[in-house]
C-alpha positions in Angstrom: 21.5 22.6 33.5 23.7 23.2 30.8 21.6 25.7 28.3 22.6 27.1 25.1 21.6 31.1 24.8 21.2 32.3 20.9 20.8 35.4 19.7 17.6 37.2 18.1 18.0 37.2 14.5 15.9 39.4 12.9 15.4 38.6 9.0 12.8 41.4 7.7 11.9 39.9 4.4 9.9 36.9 7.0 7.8 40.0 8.1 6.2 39.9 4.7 5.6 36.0 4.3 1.7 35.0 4.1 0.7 31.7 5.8 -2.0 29.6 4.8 -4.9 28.9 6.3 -5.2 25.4 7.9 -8.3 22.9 8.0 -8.2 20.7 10.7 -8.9 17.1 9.7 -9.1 13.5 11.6 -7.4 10.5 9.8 -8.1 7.2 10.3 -5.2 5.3 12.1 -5.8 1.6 12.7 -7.2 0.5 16.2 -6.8 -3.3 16.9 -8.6 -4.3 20.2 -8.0 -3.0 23.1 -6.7 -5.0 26.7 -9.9 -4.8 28.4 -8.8 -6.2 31.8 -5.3 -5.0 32.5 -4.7 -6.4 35.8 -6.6 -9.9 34.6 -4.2 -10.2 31.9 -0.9 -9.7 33.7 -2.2 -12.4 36.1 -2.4 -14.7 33.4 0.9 -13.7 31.8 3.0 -14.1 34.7 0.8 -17.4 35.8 2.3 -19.1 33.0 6.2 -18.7 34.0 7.7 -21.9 34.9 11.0 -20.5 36.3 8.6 -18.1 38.1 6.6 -20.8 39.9 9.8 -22.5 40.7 11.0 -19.8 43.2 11.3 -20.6 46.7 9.3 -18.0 49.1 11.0 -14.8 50.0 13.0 -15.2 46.4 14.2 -11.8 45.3 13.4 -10.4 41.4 14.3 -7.4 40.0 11.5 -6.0 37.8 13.1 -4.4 34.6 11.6 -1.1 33.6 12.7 0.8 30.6 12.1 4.6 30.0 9.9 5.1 27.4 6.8 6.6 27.7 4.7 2.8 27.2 1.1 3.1 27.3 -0.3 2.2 31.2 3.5 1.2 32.5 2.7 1.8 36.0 -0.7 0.1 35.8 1.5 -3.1 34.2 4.2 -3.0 37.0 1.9 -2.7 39.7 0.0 -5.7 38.8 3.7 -7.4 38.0 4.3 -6.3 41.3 1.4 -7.8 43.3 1.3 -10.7 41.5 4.6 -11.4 42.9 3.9 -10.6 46.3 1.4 -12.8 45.9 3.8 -15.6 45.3 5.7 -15.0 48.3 8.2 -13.5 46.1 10.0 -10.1 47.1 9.9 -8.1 44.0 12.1 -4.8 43.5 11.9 -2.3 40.5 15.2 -1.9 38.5 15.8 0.8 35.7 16.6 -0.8 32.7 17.3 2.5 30.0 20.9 2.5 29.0 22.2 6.2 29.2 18.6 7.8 30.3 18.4 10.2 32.6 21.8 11.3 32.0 23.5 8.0 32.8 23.2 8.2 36.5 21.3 6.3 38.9 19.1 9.2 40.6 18.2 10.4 37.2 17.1 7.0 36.1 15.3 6.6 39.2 13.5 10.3 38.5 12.4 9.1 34.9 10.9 6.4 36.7 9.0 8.5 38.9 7.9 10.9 36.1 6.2 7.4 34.2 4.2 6.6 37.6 6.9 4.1 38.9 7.8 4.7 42.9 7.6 2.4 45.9 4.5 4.3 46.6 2.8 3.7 43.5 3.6 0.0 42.9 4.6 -1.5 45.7 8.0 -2.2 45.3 11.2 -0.1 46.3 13.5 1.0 43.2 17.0 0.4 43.3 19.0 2.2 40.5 22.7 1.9 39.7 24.9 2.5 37.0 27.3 -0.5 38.0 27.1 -4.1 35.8 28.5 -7.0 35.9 30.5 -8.4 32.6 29.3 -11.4 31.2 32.4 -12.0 28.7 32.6 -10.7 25.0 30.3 -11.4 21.9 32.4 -12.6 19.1 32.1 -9.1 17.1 34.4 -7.9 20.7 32.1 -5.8 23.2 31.6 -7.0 26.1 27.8 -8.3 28.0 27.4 -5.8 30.8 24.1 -6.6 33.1 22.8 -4.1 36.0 24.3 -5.6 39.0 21.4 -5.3 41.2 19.3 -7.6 38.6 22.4 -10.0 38.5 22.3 -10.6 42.0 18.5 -11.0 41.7 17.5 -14.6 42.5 15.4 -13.9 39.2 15.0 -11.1 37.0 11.6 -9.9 35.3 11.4 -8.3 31.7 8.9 -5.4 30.8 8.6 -3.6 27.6 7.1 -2.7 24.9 7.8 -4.0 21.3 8.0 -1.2 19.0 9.6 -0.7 15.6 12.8 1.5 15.7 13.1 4.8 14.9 15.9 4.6 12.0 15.9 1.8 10.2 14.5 -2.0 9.8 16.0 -5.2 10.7 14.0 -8.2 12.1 14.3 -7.4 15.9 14.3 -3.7 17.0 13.1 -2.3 20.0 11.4 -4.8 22.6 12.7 -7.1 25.2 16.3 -8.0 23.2 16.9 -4.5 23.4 16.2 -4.0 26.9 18.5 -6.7 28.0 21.1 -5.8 25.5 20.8 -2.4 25.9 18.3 -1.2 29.1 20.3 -3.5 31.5 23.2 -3.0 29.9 22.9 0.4 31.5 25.7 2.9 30.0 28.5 0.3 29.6 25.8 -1.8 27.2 24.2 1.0 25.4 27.8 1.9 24.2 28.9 -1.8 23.6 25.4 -1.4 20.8 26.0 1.9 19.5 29.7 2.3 19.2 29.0 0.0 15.7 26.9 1.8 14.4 24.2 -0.1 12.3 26.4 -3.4 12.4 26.0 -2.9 17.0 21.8 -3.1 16.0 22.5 -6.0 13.4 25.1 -8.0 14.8 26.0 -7.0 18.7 22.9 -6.2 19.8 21.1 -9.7 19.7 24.7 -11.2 20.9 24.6 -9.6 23.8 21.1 -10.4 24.8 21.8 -14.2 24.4 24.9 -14.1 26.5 22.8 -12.2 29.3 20.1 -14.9 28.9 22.3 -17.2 29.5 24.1 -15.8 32.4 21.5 -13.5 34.3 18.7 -15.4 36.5 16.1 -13.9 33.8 13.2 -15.6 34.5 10.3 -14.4 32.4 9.3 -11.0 30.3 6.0 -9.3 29.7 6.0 -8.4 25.8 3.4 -5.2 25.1 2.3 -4.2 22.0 0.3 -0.6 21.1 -2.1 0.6 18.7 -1.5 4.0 17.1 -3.8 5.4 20.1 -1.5 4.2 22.9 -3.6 1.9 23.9 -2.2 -1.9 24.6 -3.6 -4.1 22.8 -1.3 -7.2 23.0 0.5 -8.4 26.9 2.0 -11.7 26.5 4.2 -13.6 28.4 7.8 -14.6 26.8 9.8 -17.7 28.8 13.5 -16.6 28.0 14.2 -18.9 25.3 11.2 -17.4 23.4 12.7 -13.7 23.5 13.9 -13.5 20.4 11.6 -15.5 17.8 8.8 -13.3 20.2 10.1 -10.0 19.8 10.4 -10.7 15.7 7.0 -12.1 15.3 5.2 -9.3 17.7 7.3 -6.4 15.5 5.5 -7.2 12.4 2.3 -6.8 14.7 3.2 -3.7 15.7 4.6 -2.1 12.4 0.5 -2.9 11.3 -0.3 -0.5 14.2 2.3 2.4 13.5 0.6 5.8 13.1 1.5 7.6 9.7 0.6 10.6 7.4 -1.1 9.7 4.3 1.6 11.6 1.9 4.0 10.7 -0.2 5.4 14.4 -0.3 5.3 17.4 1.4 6.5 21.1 1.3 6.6 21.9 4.8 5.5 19.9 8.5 5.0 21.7 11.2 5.7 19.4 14.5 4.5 21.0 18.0 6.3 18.4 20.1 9.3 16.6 19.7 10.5 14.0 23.1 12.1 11.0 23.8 8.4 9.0 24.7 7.5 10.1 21.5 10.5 8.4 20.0 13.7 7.4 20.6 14.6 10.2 18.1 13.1 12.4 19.3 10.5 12.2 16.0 9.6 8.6 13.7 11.6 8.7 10.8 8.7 7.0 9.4 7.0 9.5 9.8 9.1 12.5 8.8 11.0 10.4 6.3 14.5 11.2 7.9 17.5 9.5 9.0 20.4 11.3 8.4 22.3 8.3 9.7 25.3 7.9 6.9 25.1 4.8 5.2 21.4 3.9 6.0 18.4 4.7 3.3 16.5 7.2 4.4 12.4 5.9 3.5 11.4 6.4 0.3 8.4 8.7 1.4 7.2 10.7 2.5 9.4 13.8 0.9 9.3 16.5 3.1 10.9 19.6 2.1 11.2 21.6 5.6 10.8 20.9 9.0 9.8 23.1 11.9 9.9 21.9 15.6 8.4 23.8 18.0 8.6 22.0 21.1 10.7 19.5 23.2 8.4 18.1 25.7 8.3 18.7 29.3 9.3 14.6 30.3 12.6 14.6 28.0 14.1 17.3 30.6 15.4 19.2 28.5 16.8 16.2 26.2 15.9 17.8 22.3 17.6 15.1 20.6 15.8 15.0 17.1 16.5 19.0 16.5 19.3 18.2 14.2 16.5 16.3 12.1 14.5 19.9 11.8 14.9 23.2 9.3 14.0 25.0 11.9 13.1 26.3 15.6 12.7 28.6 18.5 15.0 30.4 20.7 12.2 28.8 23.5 12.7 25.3 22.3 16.8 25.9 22.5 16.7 27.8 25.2 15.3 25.1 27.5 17.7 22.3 26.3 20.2 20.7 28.7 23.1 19.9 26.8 24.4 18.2 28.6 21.6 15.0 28.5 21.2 15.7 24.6 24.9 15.6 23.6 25.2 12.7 26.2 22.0 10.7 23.9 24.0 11.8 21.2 27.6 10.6 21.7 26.3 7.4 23.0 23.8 6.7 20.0 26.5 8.1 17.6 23.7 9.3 15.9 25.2 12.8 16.7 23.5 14.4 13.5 20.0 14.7 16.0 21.4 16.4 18.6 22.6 19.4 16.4 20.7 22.4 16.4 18.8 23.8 12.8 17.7 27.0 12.1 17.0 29.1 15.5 14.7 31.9 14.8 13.0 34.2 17.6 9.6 32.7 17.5 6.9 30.3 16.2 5.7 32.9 13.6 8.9 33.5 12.3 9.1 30.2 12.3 6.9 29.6 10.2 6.9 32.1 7.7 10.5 30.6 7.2 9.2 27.1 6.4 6.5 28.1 4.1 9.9 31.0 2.8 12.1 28.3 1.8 9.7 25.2 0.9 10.2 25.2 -2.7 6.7 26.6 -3.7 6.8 30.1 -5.1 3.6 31.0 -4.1 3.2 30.7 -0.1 -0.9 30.1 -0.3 -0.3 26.8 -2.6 2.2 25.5 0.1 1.3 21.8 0.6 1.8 22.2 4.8 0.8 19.7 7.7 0.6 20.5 11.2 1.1 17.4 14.0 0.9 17.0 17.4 3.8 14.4 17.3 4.9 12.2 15.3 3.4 9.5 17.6 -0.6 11.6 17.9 -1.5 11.9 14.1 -5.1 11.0 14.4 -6.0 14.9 14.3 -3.9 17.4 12.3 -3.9 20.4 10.5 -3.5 20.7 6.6 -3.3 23.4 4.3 -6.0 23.7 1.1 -3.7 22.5 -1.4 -2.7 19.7 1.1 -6.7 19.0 1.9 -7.2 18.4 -1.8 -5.2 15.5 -1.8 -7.7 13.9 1.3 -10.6 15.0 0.1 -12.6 12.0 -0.6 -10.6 9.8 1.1 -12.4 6.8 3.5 -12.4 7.7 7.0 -11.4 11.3 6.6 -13.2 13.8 8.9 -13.1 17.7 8.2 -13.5 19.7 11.6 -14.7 22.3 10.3 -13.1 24.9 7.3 -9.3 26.4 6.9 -8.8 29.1 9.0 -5.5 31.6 9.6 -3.4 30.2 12.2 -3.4 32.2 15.7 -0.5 33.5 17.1 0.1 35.0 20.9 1.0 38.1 21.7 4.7 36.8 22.2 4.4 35.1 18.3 3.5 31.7 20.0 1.2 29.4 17.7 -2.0 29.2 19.9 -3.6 27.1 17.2 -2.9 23.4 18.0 -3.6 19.9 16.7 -4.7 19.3 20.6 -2.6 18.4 23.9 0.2 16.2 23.7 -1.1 12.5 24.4 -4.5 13.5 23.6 
């Protein structure tokens, strides 16, 4: 693992920086219902394929995984997985992520195995490579690349989530186009996407889906949709044709579900985790109201002066893409970076402004007292801060009193009890947190 080393820098004026007390508060995040039934609902997803109920017995199909951390994706493939066997059918699990775990086929298979996915689990072997087939060129130029093993599938089986993306808006982002486009495209296709820029998202992207649909033996997808409590709420079964026009009408569901912070400005947010399940960027630009993508408007709020990251999570191996989006961090966070998977994300994306490093400072104290140092509030107790989980778990956080004034009042605000001075290790570690990741 390549891992960068950085020096202690010791800047003695931080010594003297007050913090301010934080209240922790729960805010109201829409819910939608829940998928009871799981299992029940694949079965009747999947029992609505035509092309699937025209497969002779013993037919093969590739099951199409991506990598992101989707709500119950084992539970979903498993029941994909024995509703096919139950067909006659001989399913197999395929790794459809682009460049994810750092563009080679073991480290796909690994991420796989880190989300719940093995033979053992759900009942089907994997079978990762890197190699595609070429299914010609989109009129923009970049060529259709599909994972081989799913091309010479006798059908091919889509599962993803539909999610809004994590830089800017157009009417398909992130849901089954993308994972054709992009997933299967493994590192040839995420590069045919990205090399454009916004125009590859825009223009490329949905070309090279419909040349794939035309080509590969996709037979069906399973479309998902989550609430902001990572819970699926919608599963629904997509015939090819329908991709498209489903991923487009099932976004606008999901962008009703999305998690935010009720500010339009802040001085300072203090993020505990940063990952690639979280978000593609490592953090939601909706949430953190960054981009730093030239050309593409940044959201209009929230304002947020400084950033602090404190964490990259433990399933991004060591992939901290989203730093470069931060004021600050830890010589902890960068010393447990693999540089070698985060410049990879980055080159690839071309969003290489996330994979640069901000402001590394010894610990989460100093930290800290940095953010609140340089926030644009002369006085360091009237600092309007927020503390988060992620920017995916913002049902629980912890605000400052100047911030709390603002929510005080508001409908379905909770205040778990009164501010309090955050706690710090003996190492300077923040032991006062918003609650475990995911929870």
């Amino acid at each position: 693992m390549l891992t960068p080393q950085f020096p202690e820098v010791h800047l003695p004026f931080l010594d003297h920086v007050p913090l301010p007390p934080m209240r922790r508060v729960r805010l109201p995040q829409p819910k939608g219902t829940p998928i009871a039934d799981l299992e029940a609902a694949v079965e009747t997803a999947l029992g609505a394929s035509r092309r699937l109920a025209e497969l002779a017995s013993s037919a093969s199909v590739a099951v199409a995984v991506g990598s992101r951390g989707i709500a119950r994706i084992d539970q979903v493939a498993k029941a994909a997985v024995a509703h096919l066997k139950g067909r006659g059918l001989a399913p197999f699990i395929v790794p459809a992520m682009g460049t994810h775990g750092g563009g080679t086929a073991e480290g796909q298979a690994q991420v796989l195995a880190h989300l719940g996915i093995t033979e053992a689990t759900v009942g089907a072997p994997v079978r990762a490579t890197m190699e595609v087939v070429d299914y010609g060129a989109t009129p923009a130029g970049p060529r259709c690349k599909f994972d081989r093993n799913a091309a010479e599938a006798d059908a091919v089986l889509l599962i993803n989530r539909v999610k809004s993306h994590t830089s800017f808006d157009r009417p398909v982002e992130s849901g089954l186009t993308k994972l054709i486009a992009v997933g299967l495209g493994k590192a040839e296709g995420a590069r045919n996407v990205h090399v454009l820029g916004p125009r590859g998202y825009t223009e490329v992207l949905p070309e090279l889906a419909r040349i794939a649909i035309a080509q590969a033996p996709i037979a069906y997808g399973l479309a998902l949709v989550e609430n902001a409590d990572k819970q699926l709420v919608t599963l629904e079964g997509v015939e090819p044709e329908a991709i498209y026009e489903t991923d487009q009408r099932l976004l606008q569901q999901a962008k009703t579900l999305i998690a935010k912070l009720p500010f339009a400005q802040l001085d300072g947010l203090i993020v505990e985790w940063i990952g690639k399940e979280i978000s593609g960027a490592g953090m939601d630009c909706a949430v953190t109201g960054r981009i730093d993508i030239r050309g593409v408007a940044a959201p209009k709020r929230p304002l947020i002066h400084k950033i602090a990251v404190l964490g990259v999570t433990p399933e991004s191996e060591g992939n901290g893409i989203g730093l470069g989006l931060a004021d600050y961090t830890t010589r902890a966070v960068v010393h447990g970076l693999d540089l070698a998977k985060m410049y990879l994300n980055g080159v690839v994306s071309t969003t290489i402004e996330a994979a640069r490093m901000p402001v590394v400072l010894a610990d989460d104290r100093t930290a800290l007292r940095a953010l609140v140092a340089s926030c644009w509030q002369d006085d360091p107790m009237a600092a309007r801060l927020c503390q988060i989980c992620s920017t995916l778990h913002l049902e629980e956080v912890l605000v400052s009193p100047a911030l709390y004034q603002e929510l005080d009042g508001q409908a379905g605000v909770v205040a778990m009890g009164e501010a309090a001075p955050l706690a710090f290790d003996g190492a300077g570690q923040l032991a006062t947190r918003c609650g475990p990741l995911g929870g």
